[in-house]
N, C-alpha and C positions, 0 to 999 in steps of 0.2 A: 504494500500500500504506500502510495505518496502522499506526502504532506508539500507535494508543490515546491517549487523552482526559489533554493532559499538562499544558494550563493552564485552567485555568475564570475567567473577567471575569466581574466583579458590574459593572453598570450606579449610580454614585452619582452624589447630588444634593450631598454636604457631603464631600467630598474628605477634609479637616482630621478631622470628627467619624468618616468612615472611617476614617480611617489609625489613629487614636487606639485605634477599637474592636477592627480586625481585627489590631494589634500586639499588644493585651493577648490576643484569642482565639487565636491562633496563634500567640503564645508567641515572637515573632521579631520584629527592627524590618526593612522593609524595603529590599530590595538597589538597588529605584529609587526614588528618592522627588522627581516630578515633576509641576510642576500639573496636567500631561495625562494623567500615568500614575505609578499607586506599585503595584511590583512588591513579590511577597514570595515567597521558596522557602522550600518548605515537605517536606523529605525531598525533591526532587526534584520534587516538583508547584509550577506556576508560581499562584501564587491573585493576580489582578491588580483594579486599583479603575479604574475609569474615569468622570472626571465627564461626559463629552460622550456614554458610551453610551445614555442615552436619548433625545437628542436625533439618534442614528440609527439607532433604532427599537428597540432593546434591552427588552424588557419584565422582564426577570429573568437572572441566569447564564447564561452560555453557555459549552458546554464545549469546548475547541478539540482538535479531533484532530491531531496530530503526522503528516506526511506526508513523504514524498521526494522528490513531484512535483505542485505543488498546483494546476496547470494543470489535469493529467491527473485527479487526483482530485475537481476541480471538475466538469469536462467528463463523468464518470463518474457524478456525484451529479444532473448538468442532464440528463444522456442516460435515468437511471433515473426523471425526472418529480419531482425537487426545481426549486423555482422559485430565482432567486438573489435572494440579498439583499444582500450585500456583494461587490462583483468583488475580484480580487485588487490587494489597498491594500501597499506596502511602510508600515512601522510603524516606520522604523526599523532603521538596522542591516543592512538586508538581509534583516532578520525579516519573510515573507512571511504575511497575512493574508486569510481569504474565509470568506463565511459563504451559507448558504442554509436553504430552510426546507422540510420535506414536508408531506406532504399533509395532516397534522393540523396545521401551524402551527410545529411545533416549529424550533428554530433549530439545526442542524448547521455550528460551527466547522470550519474546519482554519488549521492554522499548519505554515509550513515554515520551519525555523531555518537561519541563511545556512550 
């Protein structure tokens, strides 16, 4: 079951010149601020930078859906004819991560918070 689309990653190249743009547009400094990842909450939406997501295949945002069991909802998304893209990676924390893509390309997150 999803609880809907609760963090979106932009895929960056300049980490620094991110962090500097997306504090000033979203009005927040952020709650992670690490070379790998700089987090910002934003009312409750996670809006995250990632420099290494284009070098695993990240073409643009990705919105990650909030899950309870991301095994099952992986296994549910590969059964329905999405191909996987990312198996499930811990990221962290016990914060669980997976991603896949359907049949037009598009890229379907999920994240399950520990």
């Amino acid at each position: 079951m999803t609880e809907g689309i609760r963090t979106i990653i932009y895929p960056v190249k300049d980490i620094v010149q991110a962090k500097k743009l997306y504090s000033a547009f979203l009005g927040v400094e952020p709650y992670v601020d690490e070379a790998y990842y700089v987090g910002f909450n934003v009312g409750g939406q996670e809006v995250g930078l990632d420099p290494n997501g284009h070098k695993q295949g990240m073409t643009g945002p990705v919105g990650y859906c909030q899950v309870n069991d991301i095994k099952k909802s992986l296994q549910l998304l590969l059964d329905a004819g999405a191909q996987a893209q990312q198996e499930v990676k811990d990221v962290g924390g016990g914060k669980l991560i997976a991603s896949v893509r359907d049949a037009d390309g598009n890229v379907i997150g999920l994240i399950q918070l520990p």
